[in-house]
N, C-alpha and C positions, 0 to 999 in steps of 0.2 A: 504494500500500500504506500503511497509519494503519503512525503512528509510534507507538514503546508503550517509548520511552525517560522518560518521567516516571512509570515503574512499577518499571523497573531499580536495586535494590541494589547498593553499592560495598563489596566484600570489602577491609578494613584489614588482617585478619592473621589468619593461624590457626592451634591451640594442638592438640594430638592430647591429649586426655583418656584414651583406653582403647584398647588391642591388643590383638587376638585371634587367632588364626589364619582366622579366618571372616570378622571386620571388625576397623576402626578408627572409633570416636568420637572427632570432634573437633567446637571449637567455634568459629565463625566469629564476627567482630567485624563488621559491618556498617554502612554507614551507606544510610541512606534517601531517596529521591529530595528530602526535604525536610530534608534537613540532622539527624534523630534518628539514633541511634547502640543497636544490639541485639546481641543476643548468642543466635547460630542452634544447633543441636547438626544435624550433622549426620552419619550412617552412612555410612563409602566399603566397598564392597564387589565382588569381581567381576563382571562382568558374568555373566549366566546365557544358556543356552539350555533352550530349550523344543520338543520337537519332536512332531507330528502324525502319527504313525506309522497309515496305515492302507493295511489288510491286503484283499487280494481274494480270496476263498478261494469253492472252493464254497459254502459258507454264506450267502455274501454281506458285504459292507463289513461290517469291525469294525478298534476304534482297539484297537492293542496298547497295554495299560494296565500302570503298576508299582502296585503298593497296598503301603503301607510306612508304619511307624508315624513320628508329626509328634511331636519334643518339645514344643516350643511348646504345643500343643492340645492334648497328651496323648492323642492319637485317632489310629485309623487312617485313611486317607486312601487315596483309589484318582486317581490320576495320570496323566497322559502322561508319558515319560521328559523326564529335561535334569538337565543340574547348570552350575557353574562352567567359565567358559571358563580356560582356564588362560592364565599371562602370556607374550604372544608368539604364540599362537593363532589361527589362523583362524577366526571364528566360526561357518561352517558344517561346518569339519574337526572345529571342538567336539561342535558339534550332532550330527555322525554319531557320534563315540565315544561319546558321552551315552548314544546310542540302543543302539549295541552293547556296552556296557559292562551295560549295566541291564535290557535286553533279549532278546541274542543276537541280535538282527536284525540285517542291512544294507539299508540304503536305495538302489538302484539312482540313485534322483533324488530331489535333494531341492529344496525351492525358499523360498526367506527369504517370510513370511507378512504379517510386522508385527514391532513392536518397542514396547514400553512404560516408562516408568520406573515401579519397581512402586510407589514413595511417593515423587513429584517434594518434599513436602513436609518429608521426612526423609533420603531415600537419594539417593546418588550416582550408583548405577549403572543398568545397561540391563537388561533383558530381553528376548531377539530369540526370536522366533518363527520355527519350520521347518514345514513341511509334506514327510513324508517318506512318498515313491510305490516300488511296484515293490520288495517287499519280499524279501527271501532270510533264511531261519534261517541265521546267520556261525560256529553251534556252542551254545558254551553263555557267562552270566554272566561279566561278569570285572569284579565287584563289590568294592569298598571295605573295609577291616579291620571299617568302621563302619556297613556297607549291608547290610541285611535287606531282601530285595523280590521279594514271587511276582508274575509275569506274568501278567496275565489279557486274553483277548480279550473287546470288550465292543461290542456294537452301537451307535453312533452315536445310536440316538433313544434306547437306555437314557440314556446319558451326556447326552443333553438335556432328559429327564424326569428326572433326577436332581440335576442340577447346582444347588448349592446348601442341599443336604442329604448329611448324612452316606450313603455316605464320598466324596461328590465336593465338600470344605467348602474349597480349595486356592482362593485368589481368581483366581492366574496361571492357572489351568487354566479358569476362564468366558473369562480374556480368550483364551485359545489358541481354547477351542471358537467363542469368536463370530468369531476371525478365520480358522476353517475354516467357518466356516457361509458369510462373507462372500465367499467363494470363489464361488458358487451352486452350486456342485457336488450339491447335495443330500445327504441321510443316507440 
């Protein structure tokens, strides 16, 4: 295996700049495999789940979708469910509340898909991918002070003829759909 330690940074020390209840900016001190010396800002934030919610209905395969407005973008957006792993969590026990929180589904089976860091270049944290089969309605929402979100079911080659134009503009949500495409399962 190539050794790739003459690319490895030496964290000196680090300084939290700003808290939120959503993150913490802080800024690392660094030194560089050659002896220069920088200053990183880097975002610590919860790890997320992202789950793959698809539905086998007469109709035939469709992803249960949240579409809910994005501050950031100022746009609406149409989504797979996930939020915040909370601290102490399971990360697939997250993934299923995610789902039934945002959704009213439960997931009979669920199965870890992939995982990405969504900006290895700024953020701290994870984002774990579910794939969630064998679907049951659990009732209804049990949504957030802060969570506006209609459920829509949406056919699989929509969401891949779509993807990348409004409202499927969410970049975590290309990388879900290609790590359910990566399955071969088909749409």
């Amino acid at each position: 295996m190539k050794e790739y330690s003459h690319l490895i940074w030496t964290e000196e020390s680090r300084t939290v700049v700003y808290t939120s209840p959503v993150f913490t900016v802080r800024e690392n001190r660094s030194r560089s495999p050659r002896g220069r010396e920088g200053i990183f800002t880097v975002i610590d934030a919860s790890d997320w789940a992202i789950v793959v919610p698809v539905l086998e209905s007469p109709r035939g395969r469709e992803f249960v979708m949240v579409r809910q407005w994005r501050h950031g973008s100022q746009s609406m957006s149409l989504e797979f469910p996930g939020g915040v792993i909370e601290p102490g969590e399971d990360i697939s026990r997250g993934a299923l509340r995610e789902l039934q929180e945002e959704t009213g589904y439960a997931a009979r089976k669920i199965t870890k898909i992939g995982e990405f860091s969504p900006n290895p270049a700024l953020m701290s944290n994870t984002a774990h991918f579910f794939l969630a089969e064998d679907l049951g309605e659990s009732g209804k929402q049990d949504l957030d002070e802060d969570e506006f979100v209609d459920i829509e079911l949406v056919k699989p080659e929509e969401v891949l003829r779509g993807m990348g134009r409004p409202p499927y503009v969410h970049a975590l949500m290309a990388s879900a759909l290609s790590l359910y495409l990566a399955l071969g399962r088909g749409l």
